[in-house]
VEXDREN-2710 file (C-alpha; in Angstrom, 1 decimal):
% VEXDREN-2710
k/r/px/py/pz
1/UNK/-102.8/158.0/-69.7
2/UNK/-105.4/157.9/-66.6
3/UNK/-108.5/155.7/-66.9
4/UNK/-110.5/159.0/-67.0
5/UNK/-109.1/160.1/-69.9
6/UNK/-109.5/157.2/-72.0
7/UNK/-112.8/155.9/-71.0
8/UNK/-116.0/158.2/-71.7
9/UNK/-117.8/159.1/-68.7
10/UNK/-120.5/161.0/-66.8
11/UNK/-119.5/159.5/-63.5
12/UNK/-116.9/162.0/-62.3
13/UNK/-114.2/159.1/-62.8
14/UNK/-111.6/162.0/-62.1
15/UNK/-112.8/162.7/-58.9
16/UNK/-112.7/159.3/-57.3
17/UNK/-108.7/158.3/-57.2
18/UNK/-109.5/155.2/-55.2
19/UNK/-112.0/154.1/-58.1
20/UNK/-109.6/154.3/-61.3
21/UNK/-106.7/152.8/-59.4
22/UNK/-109.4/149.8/-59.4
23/UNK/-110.6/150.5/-63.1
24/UNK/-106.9/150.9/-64.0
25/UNK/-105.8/147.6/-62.4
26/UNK/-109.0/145.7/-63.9
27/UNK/-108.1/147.3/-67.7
28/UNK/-104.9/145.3/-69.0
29/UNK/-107.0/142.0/-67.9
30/UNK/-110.1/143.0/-69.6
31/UNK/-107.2/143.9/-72.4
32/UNK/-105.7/140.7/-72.4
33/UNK/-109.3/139.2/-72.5
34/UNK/-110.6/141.3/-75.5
35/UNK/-107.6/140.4/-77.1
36/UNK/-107.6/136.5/-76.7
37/UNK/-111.8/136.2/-76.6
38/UNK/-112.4/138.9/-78.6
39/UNK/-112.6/138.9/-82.5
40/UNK/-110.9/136.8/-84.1
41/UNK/-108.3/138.2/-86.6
42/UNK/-109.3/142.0/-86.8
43/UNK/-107.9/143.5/-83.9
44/UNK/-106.1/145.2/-86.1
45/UNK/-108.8/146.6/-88.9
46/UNK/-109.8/149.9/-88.7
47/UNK/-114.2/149.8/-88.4
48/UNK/-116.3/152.3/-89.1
49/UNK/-117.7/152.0/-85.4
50/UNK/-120.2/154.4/-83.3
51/UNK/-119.2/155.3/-79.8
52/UNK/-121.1/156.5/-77.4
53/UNK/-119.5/160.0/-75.7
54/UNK/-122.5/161.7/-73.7
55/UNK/-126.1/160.5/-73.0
56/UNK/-127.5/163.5/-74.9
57/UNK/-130.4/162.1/-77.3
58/UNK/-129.3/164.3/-79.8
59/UNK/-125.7/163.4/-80.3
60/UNK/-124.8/160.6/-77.6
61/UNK/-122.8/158.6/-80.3
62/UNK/-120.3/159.6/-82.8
63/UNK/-119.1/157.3/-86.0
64/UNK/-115.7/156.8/-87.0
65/UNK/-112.8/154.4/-87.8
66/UNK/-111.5/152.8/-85.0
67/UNK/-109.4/150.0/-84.0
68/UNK/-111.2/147.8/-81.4
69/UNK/-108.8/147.4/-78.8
70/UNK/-108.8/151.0/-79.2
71/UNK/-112.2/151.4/-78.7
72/UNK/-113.3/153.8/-75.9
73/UNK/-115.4/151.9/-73.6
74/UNK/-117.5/154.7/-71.8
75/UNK/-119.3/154.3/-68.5
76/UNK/-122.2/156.0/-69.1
77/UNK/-125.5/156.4/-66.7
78/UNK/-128.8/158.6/-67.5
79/UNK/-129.1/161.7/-65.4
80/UNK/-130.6/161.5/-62.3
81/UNK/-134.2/162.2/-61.4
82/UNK/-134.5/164.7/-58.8
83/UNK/-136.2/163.2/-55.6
84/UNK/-136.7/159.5/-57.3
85/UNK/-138.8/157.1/-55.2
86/UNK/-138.7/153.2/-55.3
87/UNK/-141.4/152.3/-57.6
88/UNK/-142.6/149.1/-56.7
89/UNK/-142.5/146.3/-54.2
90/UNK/-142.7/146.4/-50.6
91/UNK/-140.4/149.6/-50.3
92/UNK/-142.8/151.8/-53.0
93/UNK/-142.5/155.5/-52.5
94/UNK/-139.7/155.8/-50.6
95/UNK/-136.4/157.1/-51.7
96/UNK/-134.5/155.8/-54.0
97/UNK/-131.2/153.9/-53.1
98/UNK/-128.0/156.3/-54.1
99/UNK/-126.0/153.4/-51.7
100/UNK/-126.4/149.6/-51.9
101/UNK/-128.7/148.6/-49.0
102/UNK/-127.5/146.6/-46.3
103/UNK/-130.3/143.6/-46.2
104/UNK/-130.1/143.5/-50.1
105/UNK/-126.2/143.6/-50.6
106/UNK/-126.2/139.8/-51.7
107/UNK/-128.8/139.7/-53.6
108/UNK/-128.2/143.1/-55.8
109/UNK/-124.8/141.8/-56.2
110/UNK/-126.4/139.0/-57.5
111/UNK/-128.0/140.5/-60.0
112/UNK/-125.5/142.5/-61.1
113/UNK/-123.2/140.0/-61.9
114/UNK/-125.5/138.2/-63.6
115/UNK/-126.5/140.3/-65.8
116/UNK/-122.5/141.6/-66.3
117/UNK/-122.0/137.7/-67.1
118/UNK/-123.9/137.6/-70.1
119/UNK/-122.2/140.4/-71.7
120/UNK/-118.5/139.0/-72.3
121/UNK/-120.7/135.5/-73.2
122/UNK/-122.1/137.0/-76.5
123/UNK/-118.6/138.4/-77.7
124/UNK/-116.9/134.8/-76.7
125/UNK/-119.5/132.9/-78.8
126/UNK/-119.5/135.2/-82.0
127/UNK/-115.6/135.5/-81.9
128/UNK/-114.9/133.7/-85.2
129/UNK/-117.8/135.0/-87.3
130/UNK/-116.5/137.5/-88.9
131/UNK/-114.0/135.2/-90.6
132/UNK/-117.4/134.4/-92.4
133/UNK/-119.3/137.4/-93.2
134/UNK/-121.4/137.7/-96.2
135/UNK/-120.3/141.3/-96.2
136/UNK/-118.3/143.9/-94.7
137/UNK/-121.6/145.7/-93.7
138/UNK/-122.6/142.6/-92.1
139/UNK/-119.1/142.1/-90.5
140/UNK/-119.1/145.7/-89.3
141/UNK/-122.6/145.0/-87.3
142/UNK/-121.1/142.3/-85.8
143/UNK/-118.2/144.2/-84.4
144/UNK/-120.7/147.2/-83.3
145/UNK/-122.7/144.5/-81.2
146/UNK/-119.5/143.0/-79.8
147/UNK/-117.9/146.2/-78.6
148/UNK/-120.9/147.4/-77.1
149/UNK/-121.6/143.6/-75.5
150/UNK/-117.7/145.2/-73.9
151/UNK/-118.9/148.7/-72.5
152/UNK/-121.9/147.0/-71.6
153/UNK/-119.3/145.0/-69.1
154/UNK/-117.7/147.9/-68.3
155/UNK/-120.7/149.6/-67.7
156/UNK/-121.7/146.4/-64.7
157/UNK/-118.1/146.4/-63.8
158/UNK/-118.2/149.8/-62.3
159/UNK/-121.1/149.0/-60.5
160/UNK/-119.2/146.3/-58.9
161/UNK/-116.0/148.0/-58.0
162/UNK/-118.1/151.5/-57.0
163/UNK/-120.2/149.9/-54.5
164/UNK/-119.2/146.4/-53.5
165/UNK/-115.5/147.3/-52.4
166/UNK/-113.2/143.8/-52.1
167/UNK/-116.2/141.2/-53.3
168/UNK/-117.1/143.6/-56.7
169/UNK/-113.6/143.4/-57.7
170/UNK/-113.5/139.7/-57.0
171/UNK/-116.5/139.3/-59.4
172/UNK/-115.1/141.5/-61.7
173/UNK/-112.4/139.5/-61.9
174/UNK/-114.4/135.7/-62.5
175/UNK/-116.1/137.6/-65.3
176/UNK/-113.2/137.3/-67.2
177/UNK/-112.2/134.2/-66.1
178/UNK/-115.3/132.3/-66.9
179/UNK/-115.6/131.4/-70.6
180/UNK/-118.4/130.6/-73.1
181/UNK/-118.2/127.2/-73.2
182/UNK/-116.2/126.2/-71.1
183/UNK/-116.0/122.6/-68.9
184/UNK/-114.4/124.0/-66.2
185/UNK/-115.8/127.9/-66.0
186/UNK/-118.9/128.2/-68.3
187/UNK/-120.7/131.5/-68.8
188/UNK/-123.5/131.2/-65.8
189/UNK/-126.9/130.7/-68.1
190/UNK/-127.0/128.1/-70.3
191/UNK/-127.9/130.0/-73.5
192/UNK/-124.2/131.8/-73.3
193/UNK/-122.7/128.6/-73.7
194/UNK/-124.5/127.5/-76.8
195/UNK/-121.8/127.9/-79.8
196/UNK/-122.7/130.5/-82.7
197/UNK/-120.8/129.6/-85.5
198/UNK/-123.4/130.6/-88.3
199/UNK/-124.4/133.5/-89.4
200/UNK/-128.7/132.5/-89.2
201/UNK/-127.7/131.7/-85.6
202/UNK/-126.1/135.2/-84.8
203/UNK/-129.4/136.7/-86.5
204/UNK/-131.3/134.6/-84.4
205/UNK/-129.6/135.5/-81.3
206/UNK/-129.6/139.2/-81.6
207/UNK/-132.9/139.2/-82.7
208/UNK/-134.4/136.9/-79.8
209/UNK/-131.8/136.6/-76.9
210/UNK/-131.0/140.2/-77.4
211/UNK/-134.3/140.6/-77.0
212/UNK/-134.6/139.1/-73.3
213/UNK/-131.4/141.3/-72.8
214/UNK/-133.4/144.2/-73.9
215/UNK/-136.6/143.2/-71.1
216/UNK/-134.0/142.2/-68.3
217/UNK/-132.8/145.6/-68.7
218/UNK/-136.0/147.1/-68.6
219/UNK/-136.9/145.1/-65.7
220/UNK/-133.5/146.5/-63.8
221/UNK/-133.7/150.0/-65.3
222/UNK/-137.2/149.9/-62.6
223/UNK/-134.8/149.5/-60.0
224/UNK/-134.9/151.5/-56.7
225/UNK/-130.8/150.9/-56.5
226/UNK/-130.7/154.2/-58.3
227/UNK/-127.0/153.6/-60.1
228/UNK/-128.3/150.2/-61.2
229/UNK/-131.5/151.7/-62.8
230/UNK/-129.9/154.8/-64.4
231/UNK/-126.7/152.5/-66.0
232/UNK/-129.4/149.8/-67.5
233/UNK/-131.2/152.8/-69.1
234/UNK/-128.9/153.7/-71.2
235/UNK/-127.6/150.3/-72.3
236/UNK/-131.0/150.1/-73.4
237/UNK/-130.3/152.6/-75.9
238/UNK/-127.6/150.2/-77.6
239/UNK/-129.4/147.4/-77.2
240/UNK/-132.1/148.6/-79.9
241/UNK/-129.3/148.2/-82.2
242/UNK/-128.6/145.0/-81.5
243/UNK/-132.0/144.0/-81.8
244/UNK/-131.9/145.8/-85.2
245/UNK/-129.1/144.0/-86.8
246/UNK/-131.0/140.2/-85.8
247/UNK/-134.1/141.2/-87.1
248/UNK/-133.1/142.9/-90.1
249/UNK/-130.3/140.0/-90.5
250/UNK/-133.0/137.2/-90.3
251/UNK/-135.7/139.3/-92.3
252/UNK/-132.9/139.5/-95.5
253/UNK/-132.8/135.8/-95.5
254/UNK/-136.6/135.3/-95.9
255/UNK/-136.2/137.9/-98.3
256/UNK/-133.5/136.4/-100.4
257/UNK/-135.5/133.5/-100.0
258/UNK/-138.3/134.2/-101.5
259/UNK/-136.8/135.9/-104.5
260/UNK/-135.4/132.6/-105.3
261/UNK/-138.8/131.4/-104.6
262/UNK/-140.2/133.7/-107.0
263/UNK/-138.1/134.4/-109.5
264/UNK/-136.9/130.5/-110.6
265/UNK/-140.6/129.0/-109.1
266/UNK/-138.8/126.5/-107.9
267/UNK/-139.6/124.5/-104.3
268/UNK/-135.9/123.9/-103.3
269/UNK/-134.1/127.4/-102.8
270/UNK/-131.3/125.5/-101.6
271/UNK/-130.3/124.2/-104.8
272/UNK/-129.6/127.9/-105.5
273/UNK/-127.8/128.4/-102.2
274/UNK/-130.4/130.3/-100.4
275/UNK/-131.6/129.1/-96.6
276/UNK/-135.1/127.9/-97.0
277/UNK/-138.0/128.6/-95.3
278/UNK/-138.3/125.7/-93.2
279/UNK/-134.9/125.7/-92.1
280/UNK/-135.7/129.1/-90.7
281/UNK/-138.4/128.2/-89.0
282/UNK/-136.6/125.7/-87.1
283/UNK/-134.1/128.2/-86.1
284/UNK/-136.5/130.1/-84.5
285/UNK/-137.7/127.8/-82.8
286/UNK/-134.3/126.7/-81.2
287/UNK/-133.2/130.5/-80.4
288/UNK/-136.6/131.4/-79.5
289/UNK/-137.3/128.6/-76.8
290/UNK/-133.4/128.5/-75.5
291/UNK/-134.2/132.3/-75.1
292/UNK/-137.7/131.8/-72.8
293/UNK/-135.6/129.9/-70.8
294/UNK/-132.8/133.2/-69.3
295/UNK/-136.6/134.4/-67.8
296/UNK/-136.1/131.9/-64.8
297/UNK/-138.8/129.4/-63.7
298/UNK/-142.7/130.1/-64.0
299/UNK/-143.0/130.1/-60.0
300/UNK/-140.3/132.2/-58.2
301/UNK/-139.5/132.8/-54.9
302/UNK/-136.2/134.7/-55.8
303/UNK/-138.5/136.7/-58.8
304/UNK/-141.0/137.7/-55.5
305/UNK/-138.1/138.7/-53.3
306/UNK/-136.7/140.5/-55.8
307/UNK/-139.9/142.6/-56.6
308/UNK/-140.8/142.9/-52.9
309/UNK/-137.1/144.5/-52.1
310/UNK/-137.7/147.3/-55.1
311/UNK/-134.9/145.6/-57.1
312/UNK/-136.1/144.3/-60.3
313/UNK/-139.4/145.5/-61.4
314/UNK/-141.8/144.7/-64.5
315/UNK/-141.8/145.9/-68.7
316/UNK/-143.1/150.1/-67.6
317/UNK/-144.0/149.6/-64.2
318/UNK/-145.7/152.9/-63.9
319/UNK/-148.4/151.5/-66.4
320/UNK/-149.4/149.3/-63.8
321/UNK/-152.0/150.0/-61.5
322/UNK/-150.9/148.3/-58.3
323/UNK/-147.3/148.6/-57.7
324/UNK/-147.4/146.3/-54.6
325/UNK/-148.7/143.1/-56.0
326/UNK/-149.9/141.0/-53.2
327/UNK/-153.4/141.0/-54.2
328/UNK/-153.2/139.5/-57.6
329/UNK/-152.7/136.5/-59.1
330/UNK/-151.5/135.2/-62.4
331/UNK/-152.0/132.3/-64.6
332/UNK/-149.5/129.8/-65.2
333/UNK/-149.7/126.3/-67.3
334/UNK/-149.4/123.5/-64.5
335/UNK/-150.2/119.9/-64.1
336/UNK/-151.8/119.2/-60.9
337/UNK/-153.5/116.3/-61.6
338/UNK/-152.3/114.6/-65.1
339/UNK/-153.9/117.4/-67.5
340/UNK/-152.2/120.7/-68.1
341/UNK/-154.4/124.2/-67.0
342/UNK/-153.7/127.7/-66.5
343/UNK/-153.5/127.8/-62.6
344/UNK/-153.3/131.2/-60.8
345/UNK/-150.1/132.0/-59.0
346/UNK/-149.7/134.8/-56.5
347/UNK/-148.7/137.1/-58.9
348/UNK/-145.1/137.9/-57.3
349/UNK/-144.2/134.3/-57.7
350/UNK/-145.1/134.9/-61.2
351/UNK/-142.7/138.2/-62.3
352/UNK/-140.7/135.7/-64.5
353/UNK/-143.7/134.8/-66.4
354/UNK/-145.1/138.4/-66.1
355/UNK/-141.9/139.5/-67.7
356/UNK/-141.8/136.4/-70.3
357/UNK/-145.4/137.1/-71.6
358/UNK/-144.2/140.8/-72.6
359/UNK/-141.2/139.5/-74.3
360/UNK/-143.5/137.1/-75.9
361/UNK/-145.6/139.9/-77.2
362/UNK/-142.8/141.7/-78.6
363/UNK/-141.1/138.3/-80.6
364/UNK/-144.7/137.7/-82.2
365/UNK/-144.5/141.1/-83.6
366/UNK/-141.4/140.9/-85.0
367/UNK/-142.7/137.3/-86.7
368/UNK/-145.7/139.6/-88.0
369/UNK/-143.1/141.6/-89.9
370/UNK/-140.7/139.1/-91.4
371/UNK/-144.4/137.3/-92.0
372/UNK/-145.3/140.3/-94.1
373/UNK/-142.0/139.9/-96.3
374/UNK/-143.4/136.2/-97.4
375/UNK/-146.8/137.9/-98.0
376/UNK/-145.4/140.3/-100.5
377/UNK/-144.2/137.4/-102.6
378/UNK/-147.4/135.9/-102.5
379/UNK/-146.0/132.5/-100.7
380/UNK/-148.3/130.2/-98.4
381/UNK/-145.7/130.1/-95.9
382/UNK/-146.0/131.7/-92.5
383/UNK/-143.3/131.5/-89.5
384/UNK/-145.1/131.4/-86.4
385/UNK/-143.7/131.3/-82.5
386/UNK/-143.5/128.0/-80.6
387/UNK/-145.7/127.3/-77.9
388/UNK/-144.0/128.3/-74.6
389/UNK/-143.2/124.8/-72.9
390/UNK/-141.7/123.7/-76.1
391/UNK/-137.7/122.6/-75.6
392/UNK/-137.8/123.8/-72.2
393/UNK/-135.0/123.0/-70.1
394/UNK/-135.8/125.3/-66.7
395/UNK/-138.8/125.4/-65.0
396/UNK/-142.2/123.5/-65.1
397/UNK/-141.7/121.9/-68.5
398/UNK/-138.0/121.2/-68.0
399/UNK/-138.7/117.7/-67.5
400/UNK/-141.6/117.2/-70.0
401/UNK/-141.6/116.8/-73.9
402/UNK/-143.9/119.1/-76.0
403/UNK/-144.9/119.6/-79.7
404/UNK/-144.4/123.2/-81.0
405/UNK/-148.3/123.2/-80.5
406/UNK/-147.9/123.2/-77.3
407/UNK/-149.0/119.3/-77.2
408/UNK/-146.9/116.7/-74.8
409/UNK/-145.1/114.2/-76.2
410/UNK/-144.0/111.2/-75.0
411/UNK/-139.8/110.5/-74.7
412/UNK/-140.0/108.4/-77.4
413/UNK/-142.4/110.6/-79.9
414/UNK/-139.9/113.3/-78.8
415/UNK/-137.1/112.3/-80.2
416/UNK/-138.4/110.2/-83.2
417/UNK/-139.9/114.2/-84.0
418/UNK/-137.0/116.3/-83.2
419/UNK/-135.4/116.9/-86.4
420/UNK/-139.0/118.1/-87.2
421/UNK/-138.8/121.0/-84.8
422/UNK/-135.0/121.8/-84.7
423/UNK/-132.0/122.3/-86.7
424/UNK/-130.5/118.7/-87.3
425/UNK/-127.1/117.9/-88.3
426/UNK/-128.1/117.9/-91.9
427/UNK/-129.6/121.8/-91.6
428/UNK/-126.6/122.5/-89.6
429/UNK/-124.2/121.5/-92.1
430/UNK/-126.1/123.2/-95.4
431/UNK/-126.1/126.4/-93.5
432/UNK/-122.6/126.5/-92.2
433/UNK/-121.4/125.0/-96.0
434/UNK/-122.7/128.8/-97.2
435/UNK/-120.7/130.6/-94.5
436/UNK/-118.0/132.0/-97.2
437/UNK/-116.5/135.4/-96.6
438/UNK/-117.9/137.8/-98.7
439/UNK/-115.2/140.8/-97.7
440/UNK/-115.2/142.2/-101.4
441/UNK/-116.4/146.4/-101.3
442/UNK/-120.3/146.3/-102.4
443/UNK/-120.3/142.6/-102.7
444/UNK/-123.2/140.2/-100.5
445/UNK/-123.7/136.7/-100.1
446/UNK/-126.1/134.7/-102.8
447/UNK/-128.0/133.9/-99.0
448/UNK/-129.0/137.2/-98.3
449/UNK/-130.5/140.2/-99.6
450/UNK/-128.9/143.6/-99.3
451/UNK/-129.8/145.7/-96.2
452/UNK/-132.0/148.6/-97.5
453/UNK/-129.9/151.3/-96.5
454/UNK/-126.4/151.4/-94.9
455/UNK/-125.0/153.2/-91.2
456/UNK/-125.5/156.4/-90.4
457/UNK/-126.1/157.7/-94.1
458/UNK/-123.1/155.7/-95.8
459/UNK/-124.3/153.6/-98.6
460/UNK/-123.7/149.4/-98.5
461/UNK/-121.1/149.9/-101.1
462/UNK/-119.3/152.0/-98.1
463/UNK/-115.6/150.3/-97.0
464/UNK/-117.1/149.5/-93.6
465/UNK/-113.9/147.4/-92.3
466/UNK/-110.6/148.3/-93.9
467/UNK/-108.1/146.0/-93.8
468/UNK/-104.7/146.3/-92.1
469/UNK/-102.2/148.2/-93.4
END
């Protein structure tokens, strides 16, 4: 069967022979891949997945039982805006790019892959969870995020191969050679080599590196490369999902603790095999700060350059007043002469941190709702974010120690306090000791409360993975 036929699309795959020869070359690697890197030990479960066949709002996705190597990775861009102009930067209100400017080739392809590298990452690193899932509502979200992390791919991969002829398939073809991990070929950012073997760290990564996926996207989806803008658009609209399953994921934990909390009025909830409150909070503050780091360094030239071609823009540029930025500043913590201050930074320099501050906003309104969950049980406990130099290891606090106040600490007060501020080995081990497969229909974890509802109007008691036959 032709590539066309088997992978969803609005691109007129049919009509471009030269393009699925390269698609159909590229599949039985990206095959082999899935297969190998992929989910551990259900490739062959049926899972009641959604799949996206159209970008029509009202019916873009359908749900249904499918086998994941099965799964019909669509390449799927939002329709075109008729007479679109290049919002932003030093290029504003001309056309948009249909073609891959010249002067920009490197660095779009740049961007491009980098963004395609993070994609295969997540699915790498969350292989082996669902050999642990509290339950098969929780394992089915993790396969929905995985598959999607895969069209995703796709989704940059035809980028590549449509536009960058010999070099795109090249990169298309180190994306599956790096892995998460790795010594030799790690993933290229950092976080996509940390190892998430627990299910608090999933939650925590969908919910806050997700969550920078979710603003990089935005940021590209402003793009005046017009196929780049219109293919992060719709990701966007399976990203929210992802975002979903971390937040929700993490906020059942603080609710399962504090029913513990409140129904026993006991201090230790882990002598009733719950994940404590404190333990959470230290979580989030390893996910959250690993996460501030994929924005790139306070002070940019390659964020300015990258603005001033029209290529990556900010969260809604059009609800910005000046769309060329060169007469603006913005402030950034520095230390010019031995005491930290905001400083103003031409602002272009400053898109990472412009972009980092909006993400920000976002995470601390997510901690007002799990926040509001502790408040309904009537516990003095509140989670709150880390200061944004804390456990930074790019940028302008890379190479300084901080407090989660936001206070510097010497080497030495550093790590006499880390356990304070981060998962230890002892945390580590308590959480990964309750990682027990709970695969039984309309059975949960003692660590977690039940979602409130199930997918797309099934109940939780619904057989959301089947086993094999």
């Amino acid at each position: 069967m032709a590539s066309y036929d088997r992978i969803p699309n609005n691109v007129d795959l049919s009509g471009d022979k030269k393009l699925v020869r390269a698609l159909e070359q590229w599949l039985p690697d990206y095959l082999d891949w899935w297969h190998g890197m992929g989910p551990a030990g259900f490739q062959a479960h049926d899972v009641y997945l959604r799949t996206a066949v159209s970008v029509d709002p009202g019916g873009w996705a359908v749900y249904d039982y499918v086998k994941m190597p099965r799964y019909r990775w669509g390449i799927f861009l939002v329709p075109p805006e008729k007479d679109r102009t290049v919002g932003f930067g030093d290029h504003l209100g001309h056309p948009a790019w249909q073609e891959v400017p010249g002067e920009y080739r490197n660095m779009l392809r740049r961007v491009i892959v980098t963004q395609a590298d993070t994609e295969p990452a997540s699915v790498e690193q969350q292989r082996s969870l669902g050999h642990s899932g509290p339950s098969l509502y929780d394992v089915r979200n993790l396969f929905q995020v995985n598959v999607e992390e895969g069209r995703h791919l796709w989704a940059m991969v035809y980028l590549l191969h449509s536009f960058f002829g010999r070099d795109g398939r090249d990169e298309a073809e180190e994306l599956l050679a790096r892995h998460s991990g790795s010594e030799d070929k790690p993933r290229l950012l950092n976080v996509f080599n940390e190892p998430v073997d627990d299910w608090l760290s999933f939650f925590m990564y969908t919910t806050f590196t997700d969550r920078d996926g979710k603003y990089q996207l935005i940021a590209l989806g402003e793009s005046g490369f017009d196929p780049l803008s219109r293919t992060c658009r719709f990701m966007l609209t399976e990203e929210a999902h992802h975002m979903f399953v971390g937040e929700t994921g993490v906020g059942r934990v603080i609710e399962r603790a504090c029913q513990i909390l409140s129904e026993t009025k006991c201090d230790d909830v882990r002598a009733h095999g719950a994940i404590d409150l404190e333990t959470v909070q230290r979580y989030i503050n390893m996910w959250y700060s690993l996460s501030l780091d994929l924005f790139g360094s306070e002070i940019s030239t390659n964020a300015a350059n990258y603005f001033a071609a029209g290529l990556k823009g900010r969260d809604h540029e059009a609800s910005y007043g000046d769309h060329v930025a060169l007469a603006r500043d913005y402030p950034v913590w520095q230390k010019p002469d031995g005491e930290w201050l905001l400083s103003p930074v031409p602002i272009r320099n400053a898109m990472n941190e412009v972009l980092r501050d909006d993400y920000i906003k976002d995470c601390a309104r997510v901690l007002a709702r799990w926040n509001r969950t502790i408040e309904r049980y009537g516990i003095p406990y509140r989670l709150r974010l880390p200061d944004k130099r804390f456990h930074r290891s790019i940028g302008l606090y890379a190479r300084h120690c901080f407090d989660t106040e936001g206070r510097e600490l010497t080497q030495e007060e550093w790590e006499r306090r880390t356990s304070e501020f981060l998962p230890c080995e002892k945390d580590r081990a308590y959480v990964k000791n309750l990682m027990v497969p709970v695969h039984n229909l309309g059975k949960i974890a003692n660590w977690i409360a039940r979602p409130v509802k199930g997918i797309n109007g099934k109940p939780f008691e619904f057989e959301y993975v089947r086993k094999e036959e």
